[in-house]
N, C-alpha and C positions, 0 to 999 in steps of 0.2 A: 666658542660659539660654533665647533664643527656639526653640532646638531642641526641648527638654524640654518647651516651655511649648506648645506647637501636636500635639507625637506623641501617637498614643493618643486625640484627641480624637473617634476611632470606629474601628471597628475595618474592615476595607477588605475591606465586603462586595461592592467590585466585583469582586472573584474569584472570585464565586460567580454574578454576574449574566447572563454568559454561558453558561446550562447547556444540553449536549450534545443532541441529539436519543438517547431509550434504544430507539428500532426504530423499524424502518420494515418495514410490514406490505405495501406496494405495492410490487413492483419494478419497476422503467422496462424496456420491453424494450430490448434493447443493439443499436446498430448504426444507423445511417439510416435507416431505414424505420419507426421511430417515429415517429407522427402526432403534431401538436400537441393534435387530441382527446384523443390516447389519456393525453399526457401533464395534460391539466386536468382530466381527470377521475380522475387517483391523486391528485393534487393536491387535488382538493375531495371526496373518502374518509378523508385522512388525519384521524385523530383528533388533535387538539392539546389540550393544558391549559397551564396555567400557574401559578407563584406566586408573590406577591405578598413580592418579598426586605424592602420598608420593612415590611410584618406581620410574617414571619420577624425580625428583628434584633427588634421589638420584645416579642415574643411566645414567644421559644423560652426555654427556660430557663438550658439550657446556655450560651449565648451573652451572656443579662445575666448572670449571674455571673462570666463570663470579663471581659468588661468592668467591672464591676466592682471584682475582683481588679488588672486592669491598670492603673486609676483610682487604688488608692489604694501601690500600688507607686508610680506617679506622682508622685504626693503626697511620698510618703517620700523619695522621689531630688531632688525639689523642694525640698524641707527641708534636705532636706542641703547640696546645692550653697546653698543661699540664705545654712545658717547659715556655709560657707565663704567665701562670697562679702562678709558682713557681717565675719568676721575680718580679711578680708583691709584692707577698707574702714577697718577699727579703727586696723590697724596702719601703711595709708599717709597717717592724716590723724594719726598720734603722731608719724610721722617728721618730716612735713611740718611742724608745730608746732614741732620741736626744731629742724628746719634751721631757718625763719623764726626761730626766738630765738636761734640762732647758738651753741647748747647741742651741737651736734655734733659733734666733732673729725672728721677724713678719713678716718681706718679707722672709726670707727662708720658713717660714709655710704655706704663703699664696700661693710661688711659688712649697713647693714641696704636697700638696695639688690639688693644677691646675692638677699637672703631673701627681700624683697616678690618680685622677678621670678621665683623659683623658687615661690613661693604661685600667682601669677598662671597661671604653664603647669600647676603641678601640678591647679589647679581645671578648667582650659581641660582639662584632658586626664579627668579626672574625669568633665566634662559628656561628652565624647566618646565615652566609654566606656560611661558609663548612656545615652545616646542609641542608638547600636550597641546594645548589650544589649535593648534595648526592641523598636527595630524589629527585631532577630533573634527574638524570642518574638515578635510580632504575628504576623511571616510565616507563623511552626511555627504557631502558632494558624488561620489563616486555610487554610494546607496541613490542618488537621487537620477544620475545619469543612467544607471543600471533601470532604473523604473520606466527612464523616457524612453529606451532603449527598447524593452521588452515590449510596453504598449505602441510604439509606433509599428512594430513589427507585424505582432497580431492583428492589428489593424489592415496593415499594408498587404498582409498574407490571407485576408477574407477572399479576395480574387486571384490572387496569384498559386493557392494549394499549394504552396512546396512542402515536402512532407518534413525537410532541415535547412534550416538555415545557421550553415556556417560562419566563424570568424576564419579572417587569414592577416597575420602580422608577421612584420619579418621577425621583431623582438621574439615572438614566441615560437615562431617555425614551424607550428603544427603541419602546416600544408605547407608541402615543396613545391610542389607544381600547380596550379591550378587555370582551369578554362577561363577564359575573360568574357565568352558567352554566358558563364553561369552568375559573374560578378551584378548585382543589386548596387554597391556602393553608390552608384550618382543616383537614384531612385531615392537611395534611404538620405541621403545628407544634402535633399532638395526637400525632400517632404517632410526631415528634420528640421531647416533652416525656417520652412514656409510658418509650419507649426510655432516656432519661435519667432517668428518675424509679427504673429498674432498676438501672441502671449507680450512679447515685450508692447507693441501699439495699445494694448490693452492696460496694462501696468500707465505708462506714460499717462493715457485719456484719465484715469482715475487719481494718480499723482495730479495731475494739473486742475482733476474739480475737490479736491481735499484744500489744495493751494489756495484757489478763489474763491474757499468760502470763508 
């Protein structure tokens, strides 16, 4: 089960680490006769920010609960394969017992053979499957965070014009150093949470008139 035992252990906010520049308020003039002045000085106009994806992952709400949920789904498919894996383990130290005692006859070895080896691929195939199943939701999750991500930004950057908005994580290092005057993080992962703070009360009021009718 080392598949099952290592997936899920975070969720792959490097898909979000690379985020897009949302405008660009300097246009380069086109053509060759653009100076190198002309181009360091739209260069050092541009407004930049950034945010801080290790705060984000630990600070949104949305996203601990998604992990979460994915942690103990984990758990359960972990159990399972385990309590199969322990049957099986049952069944090939009884055979093994009865061969050594010579309590066997040829059709029982051959039939209870068939059976362990048909246990064995049927678990192999099990793990295979809840493995796929997992990584296929992480990804739909990580495509889903990537979307909330994108639109709360564009949103959030109608007033604010930054011409980029940066990621900065230590796992990925891009920025070594960066201003904590230029950091958005508490901006984006209050008006991320607030946004989810609606969406869930909204979910709940509709679960509860589906319930009472």
């Amino acid at each position: 089960m080392k598949n099952l035992s290592v997936l899920m252990s975070t969720l792959a906010l490097i898909g979000v680490v690379a985020l897009a520049g949302l405008r660009m308020a300097e246009k380069k003039p086109v053509g060759d006769k653009a100076s190198a002045d002309t181009e360091k000085a739209a260069t050092s106009a541009a407004r930049i920010a950034y945010v801080n994806i290790d705060t984000l992952e630990s600070q949104y709400e949305y996203l601990k609960t998604k992990k979460k949920d994915f942690e103990e789904r984990k758990k359960g498919m972990s159990a399972e394969l385990e309590r199969s894996q322990r049957q099986f383990q049952q069944d090939y130290l009884a055979a093994e017992r009865k061969a050594q005692a010579g309590t066997l006859t040829q059709a029982e070895y051959e039939s209870t053979s068939k059976r362990l080896m048909q246990m064995k691929q049927s678990l192999e195939t099990r793990e295979a499957a809840l493995t796929e199943k997992l990584l296929a939701e992480q990804d739909e999750f990580n495509k889903d965070l990537q979307k909330r991500l994108d639109e709360f930004l564009k949103d959030y950057n109608k007033d604010k014009h930054y011409d980029y908005i940066l990621s900065h994580s230590k796992a990925v290092g891009f920025i070594m150093l960066a201003n904590d005057q230029l950091d958005i993080t508490t901006d984006v992962v209050n008006g991320m949470n607030e946004l989810y703070k609606k969406e869930a009360t909204k979910e709940n009021k509709e679960a509860t008139k589906k319930k009472n009718k």
